[in-house]
N, C-alpha and C positions, 0 to 999 in steps of 0.2 A: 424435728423432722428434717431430712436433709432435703435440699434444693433436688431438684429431676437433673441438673448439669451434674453433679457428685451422683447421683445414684447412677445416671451412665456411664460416666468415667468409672465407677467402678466393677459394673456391669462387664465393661470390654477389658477389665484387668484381670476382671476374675475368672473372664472367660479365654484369655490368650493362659494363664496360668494352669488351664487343663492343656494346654497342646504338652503329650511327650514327646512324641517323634516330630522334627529333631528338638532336642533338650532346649529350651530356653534359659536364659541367666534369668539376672535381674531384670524384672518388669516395676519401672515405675511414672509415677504422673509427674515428679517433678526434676527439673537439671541437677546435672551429675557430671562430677569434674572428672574426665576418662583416667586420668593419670592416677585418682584416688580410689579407680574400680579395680576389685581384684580381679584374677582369670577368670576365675570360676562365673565370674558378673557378667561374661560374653557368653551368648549374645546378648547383647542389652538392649530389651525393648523402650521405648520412651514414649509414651502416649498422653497428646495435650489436646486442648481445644484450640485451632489456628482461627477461629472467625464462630459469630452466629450473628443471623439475620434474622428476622421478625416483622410479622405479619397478621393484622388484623383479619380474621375467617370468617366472624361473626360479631353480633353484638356483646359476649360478654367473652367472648375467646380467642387467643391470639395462637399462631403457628410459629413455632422456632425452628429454625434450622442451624445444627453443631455441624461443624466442619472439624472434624476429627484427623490427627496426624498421628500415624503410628509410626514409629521411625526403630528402624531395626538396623544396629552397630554390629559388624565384628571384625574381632581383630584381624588385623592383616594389611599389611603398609601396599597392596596391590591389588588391582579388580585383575587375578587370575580365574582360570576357567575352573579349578575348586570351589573358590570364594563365588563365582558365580552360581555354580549347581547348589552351594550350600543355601545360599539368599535366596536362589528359586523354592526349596523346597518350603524354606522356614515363610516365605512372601505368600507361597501357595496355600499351606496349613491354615494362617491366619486369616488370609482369604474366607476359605472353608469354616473354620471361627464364627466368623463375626456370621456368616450367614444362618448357621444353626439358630441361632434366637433372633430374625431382624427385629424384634421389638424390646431389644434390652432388659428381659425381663419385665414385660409388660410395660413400662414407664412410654415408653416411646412407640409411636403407629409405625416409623419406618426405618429401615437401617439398609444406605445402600453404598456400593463401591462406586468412589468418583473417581481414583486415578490412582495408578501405580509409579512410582517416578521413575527416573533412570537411577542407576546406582552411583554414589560419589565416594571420591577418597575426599577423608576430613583431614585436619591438622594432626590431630593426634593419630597415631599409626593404626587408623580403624577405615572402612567403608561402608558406609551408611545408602541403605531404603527407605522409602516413605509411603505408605501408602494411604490415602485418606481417602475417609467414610464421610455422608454423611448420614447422620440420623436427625431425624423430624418429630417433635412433642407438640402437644398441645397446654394447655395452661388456662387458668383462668384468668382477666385482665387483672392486674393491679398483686399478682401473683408471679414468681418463678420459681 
């Protein structure tokens, strides 16, 4: 049986993977060397866990909280006003995503928007967004 971390993580990949409008590339959970992605693989979503916290609720059950990073690359060696309306749209859609199910597919009581970042130019001739969730499970103690 897989862990409730895997079953969200996959939850929010399978749920950025219905956005069509605008097209997404490649969605993956793990690092990707940009120089080895082909075109077609922009935008390249990348979705990890940046942190979880935890907290005893009860006697026999604990509360986690995933700090979720969604980071959305595309190519283009300039934050121009294209590259911005295109991040707006694709920043907005995913938004709209993640809210359709706050519960991951039942795994999880709650799923919510904790921050939108500013946009950055990286090394590689891309500009990246980031947007993190968190989402909240419950569990039983001596359980993940």
């Amino acid at each position: 049986m897989k862990s409730k971390r895997k079953l969200i993580l996959d939850n929010i990949v399978s749920g950025l993977s219905m956005i069509l409008t605008p097209k997404l590339g490649k969605i993956s959970t793990k690092p990707e060397d940009f120089a080895r992605l082909a075109r077609t693989a922009f935008p390249f979503v990348q979705v990890e866990i940046t942190s979880e916290t935890k907290e005893d609720i009860a006697r026999e059950w604990r509360l986690s909280t995933l700090t979720v990073a969604i980071t959305v690359h595309l190519q283009g060696k300039n934050n121009t006003e294209q590259t911005q309306t295109q991040m707006a749209e694709i920043i907005e859609r995913i938004e709209a995503q993640m809210e359709m199910d706050r519960t991951r597919g039942g795994v999880a009581q709650l799923t919510e928007l904790l921050e939108i970042g500013d946009m950055q130019e990286t090394g590689y001739p891309t500009v990246s967004q980031t947007i993190s969730i968190g989402v909240q499970y419950t569990y039983p103690k001596g359980n993940t």
